[in-house]
C-alpha positions in Angstrom: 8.9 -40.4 -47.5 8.2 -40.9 -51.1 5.7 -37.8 -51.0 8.6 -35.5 -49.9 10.7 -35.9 -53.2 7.6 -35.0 -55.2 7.2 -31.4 -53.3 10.0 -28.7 -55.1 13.4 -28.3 -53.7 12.7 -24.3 -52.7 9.5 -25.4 -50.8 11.0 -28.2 -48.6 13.6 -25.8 -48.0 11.6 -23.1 -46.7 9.6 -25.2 -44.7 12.6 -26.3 -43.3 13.6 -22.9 -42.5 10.1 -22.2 -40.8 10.7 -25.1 -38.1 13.9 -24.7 -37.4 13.2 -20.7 -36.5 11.4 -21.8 -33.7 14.3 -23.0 -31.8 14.8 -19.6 -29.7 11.4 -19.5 -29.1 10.9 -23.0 -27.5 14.2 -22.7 -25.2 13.2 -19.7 -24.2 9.9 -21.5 -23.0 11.5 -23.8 -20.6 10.8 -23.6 -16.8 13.3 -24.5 -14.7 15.3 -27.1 -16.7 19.2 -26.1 -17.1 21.0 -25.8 -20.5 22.3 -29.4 -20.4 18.7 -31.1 -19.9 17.3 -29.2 -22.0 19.9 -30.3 -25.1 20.1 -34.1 -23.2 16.0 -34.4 -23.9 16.1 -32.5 -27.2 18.6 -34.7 -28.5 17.1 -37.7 -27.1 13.9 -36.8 -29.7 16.0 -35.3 -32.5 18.0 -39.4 -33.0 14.4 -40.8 -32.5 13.5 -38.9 -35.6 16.6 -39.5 -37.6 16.4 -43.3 -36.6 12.9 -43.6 -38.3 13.8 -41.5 -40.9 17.3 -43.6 -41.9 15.3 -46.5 -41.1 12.5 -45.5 -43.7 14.9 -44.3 -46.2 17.6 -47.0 -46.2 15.8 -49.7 -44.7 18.3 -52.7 -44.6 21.2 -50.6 -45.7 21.3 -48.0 -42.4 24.2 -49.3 -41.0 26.0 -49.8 -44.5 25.5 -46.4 -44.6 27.2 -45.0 -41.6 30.0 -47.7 -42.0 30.5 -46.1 -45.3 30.7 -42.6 -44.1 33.7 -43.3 -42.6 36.0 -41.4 -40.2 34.9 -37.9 -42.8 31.1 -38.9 -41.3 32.4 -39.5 -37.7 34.1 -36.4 -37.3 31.8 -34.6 -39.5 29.1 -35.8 -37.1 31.1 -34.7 -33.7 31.2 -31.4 -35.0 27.8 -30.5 -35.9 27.3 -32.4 -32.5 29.4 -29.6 -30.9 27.5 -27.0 -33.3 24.1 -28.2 -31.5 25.4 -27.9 -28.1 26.8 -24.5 -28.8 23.2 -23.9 -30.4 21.5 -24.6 -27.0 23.9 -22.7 -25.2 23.9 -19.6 -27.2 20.0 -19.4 -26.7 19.9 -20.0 -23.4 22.5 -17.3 -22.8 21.6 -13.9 -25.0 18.6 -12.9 -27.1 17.4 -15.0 -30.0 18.0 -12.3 -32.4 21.6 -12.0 -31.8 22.1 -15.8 -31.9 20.6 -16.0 -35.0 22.1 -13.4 -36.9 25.1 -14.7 -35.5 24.7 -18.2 -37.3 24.0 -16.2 -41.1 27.4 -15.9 -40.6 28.3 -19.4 -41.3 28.6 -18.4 -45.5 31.1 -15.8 -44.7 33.3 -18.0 -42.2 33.0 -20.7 -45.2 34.7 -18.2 -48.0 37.4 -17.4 -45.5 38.2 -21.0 -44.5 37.7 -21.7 -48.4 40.7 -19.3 -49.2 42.8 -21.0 -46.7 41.9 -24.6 -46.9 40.9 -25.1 -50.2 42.9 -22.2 -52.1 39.3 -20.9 -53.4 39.8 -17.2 -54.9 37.9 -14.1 -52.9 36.2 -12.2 -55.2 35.6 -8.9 -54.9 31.6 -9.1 -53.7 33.0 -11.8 -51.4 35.8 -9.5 -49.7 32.9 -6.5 -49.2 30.6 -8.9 -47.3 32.7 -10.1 -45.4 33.8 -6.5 -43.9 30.1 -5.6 -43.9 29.4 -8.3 -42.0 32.5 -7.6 -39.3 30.8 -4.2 -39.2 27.4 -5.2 -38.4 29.0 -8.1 -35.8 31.2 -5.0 -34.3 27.6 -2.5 -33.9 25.5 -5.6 -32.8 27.8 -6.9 -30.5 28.7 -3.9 -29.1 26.1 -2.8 -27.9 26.0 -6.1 -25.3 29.3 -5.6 -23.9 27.5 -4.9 -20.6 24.3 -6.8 -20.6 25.7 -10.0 -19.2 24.8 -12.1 -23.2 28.4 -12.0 -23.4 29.0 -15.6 -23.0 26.2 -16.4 -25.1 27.4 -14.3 -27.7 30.6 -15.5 -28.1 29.6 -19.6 -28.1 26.8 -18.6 -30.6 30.5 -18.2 -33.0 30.3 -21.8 -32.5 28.2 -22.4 -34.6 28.6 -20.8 -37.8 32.4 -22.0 -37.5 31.6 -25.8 -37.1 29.2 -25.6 -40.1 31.7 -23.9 -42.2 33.9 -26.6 -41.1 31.8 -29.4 -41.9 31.0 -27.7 -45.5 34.4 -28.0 -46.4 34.6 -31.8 -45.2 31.5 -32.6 -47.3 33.8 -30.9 -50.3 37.0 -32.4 -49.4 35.1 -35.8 -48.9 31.5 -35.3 -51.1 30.4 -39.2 -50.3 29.9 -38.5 -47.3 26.3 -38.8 -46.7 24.9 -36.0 -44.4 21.8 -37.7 -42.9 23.9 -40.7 -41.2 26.3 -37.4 -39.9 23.1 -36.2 -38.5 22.4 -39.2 -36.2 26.2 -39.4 -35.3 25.8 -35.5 -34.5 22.6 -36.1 -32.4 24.5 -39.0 -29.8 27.6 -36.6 -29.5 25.4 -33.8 -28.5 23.1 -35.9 -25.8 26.1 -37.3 -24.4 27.5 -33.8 -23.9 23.8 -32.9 -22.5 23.7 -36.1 -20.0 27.5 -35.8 -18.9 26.9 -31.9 -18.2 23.6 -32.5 -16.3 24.1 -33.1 -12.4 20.2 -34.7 -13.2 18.3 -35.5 -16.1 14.5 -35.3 -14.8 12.4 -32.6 -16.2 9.2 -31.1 -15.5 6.4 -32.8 -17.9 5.8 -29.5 -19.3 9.6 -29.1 -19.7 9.4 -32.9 -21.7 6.9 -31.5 -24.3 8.9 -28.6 -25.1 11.7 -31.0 -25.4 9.9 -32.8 -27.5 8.8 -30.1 -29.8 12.5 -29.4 -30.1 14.0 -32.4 -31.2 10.8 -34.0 -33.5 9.4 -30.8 -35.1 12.1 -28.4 -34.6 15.3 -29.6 -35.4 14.4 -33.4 -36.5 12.0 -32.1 -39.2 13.8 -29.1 -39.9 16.6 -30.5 -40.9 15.4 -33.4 -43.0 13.6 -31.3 -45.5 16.5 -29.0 -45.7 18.6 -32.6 -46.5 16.0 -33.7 -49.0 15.2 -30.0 -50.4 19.1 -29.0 -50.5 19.5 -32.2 -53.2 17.3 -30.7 -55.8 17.9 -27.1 -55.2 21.1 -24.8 -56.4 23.2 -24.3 -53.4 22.9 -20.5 -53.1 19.4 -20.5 -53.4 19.3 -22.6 -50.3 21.4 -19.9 -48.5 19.0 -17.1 -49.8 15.8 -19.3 -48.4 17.8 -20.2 -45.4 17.7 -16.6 -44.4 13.8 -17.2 -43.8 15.1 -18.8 -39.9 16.9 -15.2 -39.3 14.2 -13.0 -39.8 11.6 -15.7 -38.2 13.5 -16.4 -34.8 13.5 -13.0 -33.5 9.9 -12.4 -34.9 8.5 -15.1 -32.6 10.5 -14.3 -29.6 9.1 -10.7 -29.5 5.6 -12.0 -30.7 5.5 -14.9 -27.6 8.2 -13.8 -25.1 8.3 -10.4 -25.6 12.2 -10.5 -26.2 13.1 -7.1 -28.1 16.2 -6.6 -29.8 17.7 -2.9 -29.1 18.1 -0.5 -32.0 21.9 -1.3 -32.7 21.2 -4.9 -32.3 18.2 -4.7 -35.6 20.6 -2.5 -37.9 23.9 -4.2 -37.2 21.6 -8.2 -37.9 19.8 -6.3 -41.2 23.5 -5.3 -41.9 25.1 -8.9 -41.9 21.5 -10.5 -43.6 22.6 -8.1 -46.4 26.2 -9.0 -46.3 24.9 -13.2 -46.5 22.4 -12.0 -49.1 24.7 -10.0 -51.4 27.3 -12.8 -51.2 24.5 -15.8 -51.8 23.5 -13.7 -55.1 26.7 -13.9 -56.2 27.0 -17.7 -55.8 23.7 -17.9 -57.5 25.2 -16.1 -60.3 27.8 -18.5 -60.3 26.5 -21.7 -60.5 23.9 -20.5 -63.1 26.6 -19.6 -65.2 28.2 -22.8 -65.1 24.9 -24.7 -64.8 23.0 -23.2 -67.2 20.3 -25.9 -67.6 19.3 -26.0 -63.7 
């Protein structure tokens, strides 16, 4: 993994991005596999992947490193477990556009749970995206009130909650390592997956799409954005982050033909500006008190 560290923070980061966009895409692929297969067998590839990949990285000192995490790491790693089941879930159940613009607003849910749990001031920019956002939730979700995405809609919250939640355990807690979470995270979401399923056989087509998910999607998505995210300013991960938003629905309409309605496209551009205006101010931020990064 040594040829990763030498590729810029930015790029891993967008790469990331890129593979972890396809996630709507490749649920929305599957034929005839329920919800809970589908995350048993994605997870089942996804802690393959981060096996190798702790192995590779830590080599004798993997299970030092977990141990070490502590009960931050272990509950740190349930919750982005929950996060991924919720992730499945929300896909399965409404459009992948609304999903993920649903997720951008993980930054907003962190600067209100800052305020609250850490006593972090709301600055002005802060306070106007978060009620730009709420308006663009209120004209994108409104417009679903009677399409039956509903459910989906509402477990898609999920997600942006329990990584705002786990942000603020990496803060309270900043040894905690995130790639050991990851593993943890992966074994609470198969279990959920296996526990939920009244079977877990799939179709072989159903497999490679499960496989796609967990190795290429999800497994390599997420370790560049670990390795990228340690050489790269925090709000300019946020910014490049953005690249899965505008990706997801893209390949849905592209290979599905999934298309977002009207109110659904300007109420998502409305909270990707929201995100964006608050990530510039971050970036303004931490260049300010880091000016030699």
């Amino acid at each position: 993994m040594n040829f990763l560290s030498k590729i810029p923070g930015p790029l891993l980061i967008f790469f990331g991005a890129f593979c972890l966009s396809f996630g709507g895409l490749i649920v929305k692929s599957f034929e005839g596999s329920t919800l809970w297969q589908i995350l048993f067998w994605r997870q089942v590839f996804f802690i393959i992947v981060v096996t190798i990949f702790l192995i590779v990285t830590y080599k004798r000192e993997v299970f030092k490193k977990i141990y070490v995490s502590g009960v931050p790491g272990l509950i740190g790693g349930i919750i982005l477990g929950i996060g991924f089941s919720s992730y499945v879930f929300a896909m399965y159940n409404t459009t992948v556009a609304n999903t993920n613009f649903i997720i951008q607003t993980q930054t907003i849910f962190l600067a209100i749970f800052g305020y609250f749990f850490l006593k972090e001031k709301i600055s002005k920019i802060t306070l106007a995206s978060i009620i730009l956002a709420i308006s663009g939730l209120i004209l994108m979700l409104g417009n679903t009130l009677s399409s039956g995405q509903m459910s989906g809609n509402i477990v898609a919250f999920v997600m942006p909650i329990t990584f705002a939640t786990l942000i603020l355990i990496v803060r309270r807690y900043p040894h905690v390592d995130m790639v050991p979470l990851q593993l943890i995270a992966g074994i609470v979401a198969m279990i959920i997956g296996f526990l939920a399923s009244t079977k877990i056989s799939i179709s072989l087509n159903d497999m490679f799409l499960a496989f796609l998910s967990g190795t290429f999607q999800i497994g390599l998505g997420f370790i560049l954005i670990t390795i990228g995210a340690r050489k790269t300013l925090s709000a300019m991960v946020g910014i490049i982050m953005l690249t899965e938003a505008i990706l997801g629905p893209l390949w849905a309409w592209l290979f599905v033909n999934e298309n977002p309605s009207f109110y659904v496209l300007i109420g998502g551009s409305i909270i990707i500006f929201a995100v964006f205006l608050q990530f510039v101010s971050s970036f303004t931020k931490e260049n300010k008190y880091n000016p030699q990064s």
